[in-house]
NUNURO-424668 format. One record per residue (C-alpha): residue number from 0; residue in three letters; chain; x, y, z. Coordinates in steps of 0.05 Angstrom, whole numbers. Each point is the difference from the previous one (the first is absolute). Layout:
 num residuo cadena      x      y      z
 NUM     ALA      A      X      Y      Z
...
//
This chain:
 num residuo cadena      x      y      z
   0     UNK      A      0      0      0
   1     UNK      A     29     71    -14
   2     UNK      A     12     41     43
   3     UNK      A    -47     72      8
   4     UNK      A     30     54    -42
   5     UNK      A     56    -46    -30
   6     UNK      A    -21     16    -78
   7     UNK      A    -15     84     22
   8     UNK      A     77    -12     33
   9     UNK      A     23    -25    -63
  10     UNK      A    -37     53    -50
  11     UNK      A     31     43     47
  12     UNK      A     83    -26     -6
  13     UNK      A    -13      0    -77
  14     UNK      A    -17     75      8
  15     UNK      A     60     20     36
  16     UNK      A     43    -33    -31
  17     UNK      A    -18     35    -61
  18     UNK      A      3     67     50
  19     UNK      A     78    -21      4
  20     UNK      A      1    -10    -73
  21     UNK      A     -9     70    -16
  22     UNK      A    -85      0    -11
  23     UNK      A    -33     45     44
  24     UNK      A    -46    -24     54
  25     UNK      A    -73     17    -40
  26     UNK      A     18    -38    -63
  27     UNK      A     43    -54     41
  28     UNK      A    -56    -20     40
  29     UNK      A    -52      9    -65
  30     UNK      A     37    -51    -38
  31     UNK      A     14    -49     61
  32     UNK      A    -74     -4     10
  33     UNK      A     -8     -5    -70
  34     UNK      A     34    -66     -3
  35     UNK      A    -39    -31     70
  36     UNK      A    -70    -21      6
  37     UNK      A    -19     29     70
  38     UNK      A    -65     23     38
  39     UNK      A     -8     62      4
  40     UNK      A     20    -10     80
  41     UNK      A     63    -21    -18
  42     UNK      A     10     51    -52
  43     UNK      A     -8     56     56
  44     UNK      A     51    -38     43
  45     UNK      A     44     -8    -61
  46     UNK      A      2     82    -13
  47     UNK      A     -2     14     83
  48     UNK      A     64    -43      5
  49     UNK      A     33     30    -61
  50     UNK      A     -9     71     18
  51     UNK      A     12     -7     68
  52     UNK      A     69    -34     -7
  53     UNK      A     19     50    -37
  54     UNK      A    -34     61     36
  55     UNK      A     52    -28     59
  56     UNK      A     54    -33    -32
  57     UNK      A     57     29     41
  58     UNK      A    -24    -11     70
  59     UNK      A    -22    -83    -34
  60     UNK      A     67    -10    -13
  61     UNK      A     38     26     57
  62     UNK      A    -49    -56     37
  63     UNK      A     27    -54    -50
  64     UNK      A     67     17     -3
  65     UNK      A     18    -28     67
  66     UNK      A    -32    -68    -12
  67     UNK      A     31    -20    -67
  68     UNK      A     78    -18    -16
  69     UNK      A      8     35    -48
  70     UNK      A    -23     65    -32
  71     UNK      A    -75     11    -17
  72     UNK      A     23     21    -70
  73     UNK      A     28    -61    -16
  74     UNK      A    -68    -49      6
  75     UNK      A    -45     -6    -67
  76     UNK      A    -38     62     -4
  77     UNK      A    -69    -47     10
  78     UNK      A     35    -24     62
  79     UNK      A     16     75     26
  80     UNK      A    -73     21    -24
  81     UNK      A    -27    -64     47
  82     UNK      A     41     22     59
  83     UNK      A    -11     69    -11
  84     UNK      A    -74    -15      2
  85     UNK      A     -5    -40     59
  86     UNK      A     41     46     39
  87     UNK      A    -49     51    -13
  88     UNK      A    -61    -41     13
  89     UNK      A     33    -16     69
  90     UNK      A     25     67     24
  91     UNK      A    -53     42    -30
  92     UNK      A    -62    -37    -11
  93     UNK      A     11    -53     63
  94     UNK      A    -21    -56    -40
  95     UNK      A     16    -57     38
  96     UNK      A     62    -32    -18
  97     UNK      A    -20    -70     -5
  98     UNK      A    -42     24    -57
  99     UNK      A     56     40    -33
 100     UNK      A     51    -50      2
 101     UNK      A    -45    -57    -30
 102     UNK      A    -28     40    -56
 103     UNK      A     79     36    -15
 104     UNK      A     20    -65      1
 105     UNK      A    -62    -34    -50
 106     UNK      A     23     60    -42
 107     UNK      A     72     -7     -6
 108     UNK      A    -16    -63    -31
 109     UNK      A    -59     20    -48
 110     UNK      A     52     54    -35
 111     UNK      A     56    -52     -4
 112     UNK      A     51     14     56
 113     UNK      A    -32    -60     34
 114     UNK      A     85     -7     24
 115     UNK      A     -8     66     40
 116     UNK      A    -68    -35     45
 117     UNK      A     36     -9     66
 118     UNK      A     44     69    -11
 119     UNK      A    -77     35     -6
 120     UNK      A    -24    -43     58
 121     UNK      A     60     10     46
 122     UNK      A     13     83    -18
 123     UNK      A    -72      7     16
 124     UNK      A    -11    -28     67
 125     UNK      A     64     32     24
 126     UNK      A    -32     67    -25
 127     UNK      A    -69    -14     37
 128     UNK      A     43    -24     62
 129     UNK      A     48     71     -1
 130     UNK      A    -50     52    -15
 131     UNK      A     11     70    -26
 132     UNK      A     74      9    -16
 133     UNK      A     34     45     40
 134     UNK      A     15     72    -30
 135     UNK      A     73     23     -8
 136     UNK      A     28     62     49
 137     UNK      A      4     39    -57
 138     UNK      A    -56     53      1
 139     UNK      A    -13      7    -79
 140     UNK      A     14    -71     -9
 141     UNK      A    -44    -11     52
 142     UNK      A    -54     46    -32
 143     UNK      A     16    -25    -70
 144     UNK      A    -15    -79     34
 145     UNK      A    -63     11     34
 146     UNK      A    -35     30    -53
 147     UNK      A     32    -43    -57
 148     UNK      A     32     59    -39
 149     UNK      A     67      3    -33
 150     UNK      A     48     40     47
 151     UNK      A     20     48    -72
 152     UNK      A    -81     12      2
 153     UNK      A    -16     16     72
 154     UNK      A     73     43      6
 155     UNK      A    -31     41    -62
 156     UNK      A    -69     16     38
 157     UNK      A     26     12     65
 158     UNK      A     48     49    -31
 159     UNK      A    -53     23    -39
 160     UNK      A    -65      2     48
 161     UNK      A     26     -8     68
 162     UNK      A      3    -56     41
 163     UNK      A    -70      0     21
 164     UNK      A    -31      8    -59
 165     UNK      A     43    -50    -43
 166     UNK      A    -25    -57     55
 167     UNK      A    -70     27    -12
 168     UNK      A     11    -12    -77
 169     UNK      A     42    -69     12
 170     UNK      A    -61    -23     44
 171     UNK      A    -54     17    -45
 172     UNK      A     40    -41    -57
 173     UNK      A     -7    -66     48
 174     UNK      A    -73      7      0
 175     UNK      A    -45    -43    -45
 176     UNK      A    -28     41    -52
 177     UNK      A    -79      6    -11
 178     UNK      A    -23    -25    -71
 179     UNK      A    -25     59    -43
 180     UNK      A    -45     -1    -59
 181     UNK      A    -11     52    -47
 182     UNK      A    -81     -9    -23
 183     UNK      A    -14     -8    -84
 184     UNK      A    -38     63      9
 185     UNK      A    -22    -33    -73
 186     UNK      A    -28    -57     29
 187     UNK      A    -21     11     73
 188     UNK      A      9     41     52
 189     UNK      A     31     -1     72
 190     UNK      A    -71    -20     34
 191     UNK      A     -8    -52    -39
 192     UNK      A     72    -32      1
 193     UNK      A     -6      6     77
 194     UNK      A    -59    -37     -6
 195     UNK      A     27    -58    -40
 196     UNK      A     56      4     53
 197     UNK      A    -44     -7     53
 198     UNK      A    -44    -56    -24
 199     UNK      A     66    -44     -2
 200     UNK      A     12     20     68
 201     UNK      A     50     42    -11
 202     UNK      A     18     67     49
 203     UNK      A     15     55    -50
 204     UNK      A    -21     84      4
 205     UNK      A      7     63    -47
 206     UNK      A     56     31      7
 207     UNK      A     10     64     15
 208     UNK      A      0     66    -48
 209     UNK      A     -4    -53    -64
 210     UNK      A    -70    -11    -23
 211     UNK      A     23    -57    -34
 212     UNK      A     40    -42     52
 213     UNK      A     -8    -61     37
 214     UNK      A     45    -28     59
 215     UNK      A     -8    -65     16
 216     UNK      A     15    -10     74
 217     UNK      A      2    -80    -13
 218     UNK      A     18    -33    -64
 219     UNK      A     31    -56    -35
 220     UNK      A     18    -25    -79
 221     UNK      A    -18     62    -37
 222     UNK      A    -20    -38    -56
 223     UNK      A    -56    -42     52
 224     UNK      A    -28     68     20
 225     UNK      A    -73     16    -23
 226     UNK      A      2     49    -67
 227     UNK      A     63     -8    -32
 228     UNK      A    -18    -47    -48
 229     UNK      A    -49     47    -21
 230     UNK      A     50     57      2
 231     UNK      A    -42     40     50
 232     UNK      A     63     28     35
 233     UNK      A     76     -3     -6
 234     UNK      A     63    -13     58
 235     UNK      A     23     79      6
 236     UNK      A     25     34     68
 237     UNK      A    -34     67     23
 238     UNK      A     69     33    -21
 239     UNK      A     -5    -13    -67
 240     UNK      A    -75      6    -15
 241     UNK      A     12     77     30
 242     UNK      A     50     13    -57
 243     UNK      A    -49    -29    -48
 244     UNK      A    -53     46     27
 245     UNK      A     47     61    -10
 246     UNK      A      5     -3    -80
 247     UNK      A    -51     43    -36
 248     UNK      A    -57    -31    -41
 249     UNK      A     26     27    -72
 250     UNK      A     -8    -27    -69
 251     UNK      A     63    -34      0
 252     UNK      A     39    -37     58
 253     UNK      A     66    -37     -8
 254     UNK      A     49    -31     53
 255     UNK      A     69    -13     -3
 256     UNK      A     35    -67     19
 257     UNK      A    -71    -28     13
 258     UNK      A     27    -68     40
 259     UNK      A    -55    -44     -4
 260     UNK      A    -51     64     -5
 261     UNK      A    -48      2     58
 262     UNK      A     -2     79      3
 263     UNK      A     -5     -3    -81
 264     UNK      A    -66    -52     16
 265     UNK      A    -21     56     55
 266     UNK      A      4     50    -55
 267     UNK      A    -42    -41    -40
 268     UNK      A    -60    -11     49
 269     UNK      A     14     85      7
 270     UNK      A     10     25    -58
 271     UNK      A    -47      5    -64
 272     UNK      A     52     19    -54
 273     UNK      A     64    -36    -25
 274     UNK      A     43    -34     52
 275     UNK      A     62    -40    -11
 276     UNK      A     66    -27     41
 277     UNK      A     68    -17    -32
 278     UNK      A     47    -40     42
 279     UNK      A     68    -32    -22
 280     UNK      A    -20    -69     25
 281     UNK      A    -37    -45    -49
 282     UNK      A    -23    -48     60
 283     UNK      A    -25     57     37
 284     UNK      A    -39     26    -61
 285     UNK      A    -31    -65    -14
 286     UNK      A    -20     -5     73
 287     UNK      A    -31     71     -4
 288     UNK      A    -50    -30    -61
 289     UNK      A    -15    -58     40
 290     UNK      A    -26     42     53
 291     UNK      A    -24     58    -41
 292     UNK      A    -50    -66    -28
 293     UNK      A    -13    -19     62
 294     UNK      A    -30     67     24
 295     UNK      A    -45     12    -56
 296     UNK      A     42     60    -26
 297     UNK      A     32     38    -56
 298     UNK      A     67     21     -2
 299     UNK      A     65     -6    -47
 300     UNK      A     56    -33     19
 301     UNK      A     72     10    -36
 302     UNK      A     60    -34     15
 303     UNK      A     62     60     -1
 304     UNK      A     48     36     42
 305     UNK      A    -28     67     25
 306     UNK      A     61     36    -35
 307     UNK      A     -9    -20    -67
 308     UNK      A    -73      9     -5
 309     UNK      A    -35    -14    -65
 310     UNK      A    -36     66    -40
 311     UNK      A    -69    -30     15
 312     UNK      A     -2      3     60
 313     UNK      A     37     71     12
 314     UNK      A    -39     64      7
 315     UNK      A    -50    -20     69
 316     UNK      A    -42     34     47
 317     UNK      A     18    -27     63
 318     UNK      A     69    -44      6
 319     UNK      A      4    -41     61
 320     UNK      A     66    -27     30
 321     UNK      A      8    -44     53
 322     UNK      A     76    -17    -11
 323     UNK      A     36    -45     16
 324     UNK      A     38      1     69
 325     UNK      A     21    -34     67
 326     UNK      A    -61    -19     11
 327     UNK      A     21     20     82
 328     UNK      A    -58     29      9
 329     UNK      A    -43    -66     -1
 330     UNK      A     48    -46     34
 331     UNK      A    -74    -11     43
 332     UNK      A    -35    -33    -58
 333     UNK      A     66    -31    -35
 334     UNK      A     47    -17     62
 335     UNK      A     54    -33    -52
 336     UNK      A     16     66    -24
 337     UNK      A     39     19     61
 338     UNK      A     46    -57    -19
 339     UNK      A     14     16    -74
 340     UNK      A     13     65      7
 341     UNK      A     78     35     27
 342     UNK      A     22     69     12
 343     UNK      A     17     20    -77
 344     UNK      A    -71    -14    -21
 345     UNK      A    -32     50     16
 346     UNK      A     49     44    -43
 347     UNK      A     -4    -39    -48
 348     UNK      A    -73     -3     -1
 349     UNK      A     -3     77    -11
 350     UNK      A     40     13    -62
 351     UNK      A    -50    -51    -31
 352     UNK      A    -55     47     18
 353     UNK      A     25     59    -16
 354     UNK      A      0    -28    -63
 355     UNK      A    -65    -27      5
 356     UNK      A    -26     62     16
 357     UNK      A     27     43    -65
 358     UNK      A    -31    -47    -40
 359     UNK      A    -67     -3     31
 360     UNK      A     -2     77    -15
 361     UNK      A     25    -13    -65
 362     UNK      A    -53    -37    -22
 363     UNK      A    -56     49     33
 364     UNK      A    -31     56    -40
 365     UNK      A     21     61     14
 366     UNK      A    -53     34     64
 367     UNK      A     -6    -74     27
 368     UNK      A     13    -28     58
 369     UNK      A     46    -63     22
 370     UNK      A     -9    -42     63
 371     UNK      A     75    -14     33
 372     UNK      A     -8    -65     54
 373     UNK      A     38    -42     37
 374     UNK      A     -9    -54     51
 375     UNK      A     59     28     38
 376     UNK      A     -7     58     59
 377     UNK      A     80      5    -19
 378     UNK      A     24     75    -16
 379     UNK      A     44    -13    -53
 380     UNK      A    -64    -32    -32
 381     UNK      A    -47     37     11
 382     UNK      A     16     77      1
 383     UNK      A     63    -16    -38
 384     UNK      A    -20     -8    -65
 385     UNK      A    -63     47      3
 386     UNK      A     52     61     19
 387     UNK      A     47    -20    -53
 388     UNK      A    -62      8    -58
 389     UNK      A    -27     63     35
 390     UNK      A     70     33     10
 391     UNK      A     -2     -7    -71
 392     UNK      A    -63     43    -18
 393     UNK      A    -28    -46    -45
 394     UNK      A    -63    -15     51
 395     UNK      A    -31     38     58
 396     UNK      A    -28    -40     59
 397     UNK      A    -80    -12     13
 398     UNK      A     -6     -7     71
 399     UNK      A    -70    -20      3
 400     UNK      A      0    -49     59
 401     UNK      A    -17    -77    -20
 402     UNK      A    -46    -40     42
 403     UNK      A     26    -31     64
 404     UNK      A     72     40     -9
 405     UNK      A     38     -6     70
 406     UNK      A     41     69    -12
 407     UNK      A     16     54    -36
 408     UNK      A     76      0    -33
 409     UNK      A     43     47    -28
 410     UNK      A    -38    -26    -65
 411     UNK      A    -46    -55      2
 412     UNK      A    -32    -33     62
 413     UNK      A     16    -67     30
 414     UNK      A    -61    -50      3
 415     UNK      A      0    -63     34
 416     UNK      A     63    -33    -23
 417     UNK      A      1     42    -67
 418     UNK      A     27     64    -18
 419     UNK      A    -49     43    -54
 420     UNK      A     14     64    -40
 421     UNK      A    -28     29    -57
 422     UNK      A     34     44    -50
 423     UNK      A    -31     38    -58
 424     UNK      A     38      5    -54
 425     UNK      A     11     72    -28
 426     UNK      A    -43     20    -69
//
């Protein structure tokens, strides 16, 4: 008989080993679900083991360290992934150990390191028998432990926002993000999605100052949920759906580096004109018709970099960007960023934008307006590239402030986990 959890524990390894393999979590975890036939039970446990591994990844493996003979990074990655995972179902879920050690070790076997079973079983019931690791003396290492950070990143904020605040920040990023929908205002609306919710016995509430969000309180497999099949709503955090809300309803709408286009889809439940995204990444294009299909909606999709724009799409009303950057500013929602990112990106992230930027003005008519976002709170990000462009006189600033902004910067405002300006470009 297998043991509870054994085939979620094994979806689970698959996913983080692809985690170590370079794939980010989201599409890591997609594709190792992909491949298993699970409940949707198991699913959930699946996803809550995967993200919460990696949400405390540190602090798991200064727990493991001690018990093995020789260094974490030298197991399997589906072996690290297991003990990863069943340290953090010990220390932060208190699952009891018997449990986690007979489904880690069920698992180790179903992915094919069935060598590695008494290594799982052993690690783990040393880890349930120790407890929370103890912290080093070091105060920023200590800071940098406890809240699963890389010391580069917490030495950054504390320089940057004080001690108290950076823990603030560093504590918020442990917590479990709420699951936000953005309603197909062509569709439904948000009574009626919370209704569906409801009926499945789901706990879920508008949010606030966004007539068209959802938050689930409770959740599970996205794709299980009640409505997406029909397309009545799509994944989107309040951040985001406030930048959405901030471009203009105009004739003709365009964004820039696209990624798999869910504020191009918002656009097109919004906007009654012509409304396209261009991105780089064939994948992420394809993915963006899938869903555009999905929601009932009309939008064009074209696969090119943002620099090299073709004429046909040139010339647009509104321009939205939403660039790409550290992404530091949702570590919350995607906890392996924390982990791929070092000191130098952030840098490097910003001469990309700045470039970004030019070109989204480049391709707006002259007297309309472009959309600069990030998912970053990071200066160099944010202000940084919006100074450079107005320094340069070739757009003034519109300050009119989006929905749900947090506060008012030298240009822009800083939404939950987002930056947002918008520049009008001059006639």
């Amino acid at each position: 008989m297998s043991a509870p959890g054994a085939a979620a524990r094994a979806a689970a390894a698959r996913a983080g080993a692809l985690v170590e393999a370079g794939m980010h979590l989201a599409p890591a975890l997609d594709r190792a679900l992909r491949g298993a036939e699970l409940a949707p039970r198991d699913r959930g446990l699946a996803t809550e083991l995967c993200y919460g591994a990696e949400r405390w990844r540190s602090l798991l493996d200064l727990s493991l360290e001690p018990h093995l003979r020789r260094p974490l990074t030298e197991l399997q990655p589906r072996v690290r992934a297991i003990l990863r995972q069943g340290s953090y179902q010990i220390l932060r879920l208190g699952v009891p150990a018997y449990a986690v050690v007979d489904s880690g070790t069920e698992a180790a076997g179903l992915v094919g390191a069935g060598r590695a079973r008494g290594l799982v079983n052993a690690v783990l019931r040393r880890v349930a028998e120790h407890g929370e690791p103890e912290l080093p003396p070091d105060d920023l290492e200590a800071l940098a432990l406890r809240y699963a950070h890389p010391l580069w990143l917490v030495r950054r904020w504390v320089e940057r926002l004080g001690r108290a605040d950076a823990e603030a920040l560093l504590r918020e990023n442990q917590e479990v993000p709420a699951l936000v929908l953005r309603v197909n205002r062509r569709r439904s609306d948000a009574p009626g999605v919370l209704a569906d919710l409801a009926q499945a016995g789901l706990e879920a509430e508008p949010a606030p100052g966004l007539p068209w969000a959802v938050r689930l309180r409770s959740g599970g497999d996205v794709r299980s949920l009640p409505g997406f099949r029909e397309g009545r709503w799509q994944v989107q955090d309040l951040g985001a759906q406030a930048v959405g809300e901030c471009v203009a309803l105009a004739d003709t709408f365009l964004e820039v580096a696209c990624g798999r286009g869910t504020k191009t889809l918002q656009q097109a439940e919004r906007q009654e004109g012509r409304v396209v995204g261009v991105d780089v990444d064939a994948e992420r294009v394809a993915q963006a018709e899938r869903e555009m299909l999905r929601l009932g909606v009309t939008a064009e999709f074209v696969c090119a970099d943002a620099r090299e724009l073709p004429d046909g799409v040139r010339g647009a009303d509104e321009v939205l960007l939403d660039a790409p950057c550290s992404t530091l500013g949702v570590v919350q929602r995607r906890p392996d960023v924390k982990w791929r990112r070092g000191p130098d990106d952030v840098a490097r992230s910003a001469a990309l934008q700045g470039e970004l930027l030019e070109a989204a003005l480049a391709a707006c008519r002259p007297g309309g307006v472009v959309t600069y976002s990030v998912c970053s709170q990071e200066p160099e990000e944010t202000l940084g590239p919006v100074l450079a462009v107005l320094a340069r006189g070739g757009a003034e600033e519109d300050t009119a402030p989006p929905p749900l902004a947090l506060r008012r910067l030298q240009a822009g405002f800083l939404l939950p986990g987002m930056f947002v300006a918008r520049l009008r470009k001059r006639a």
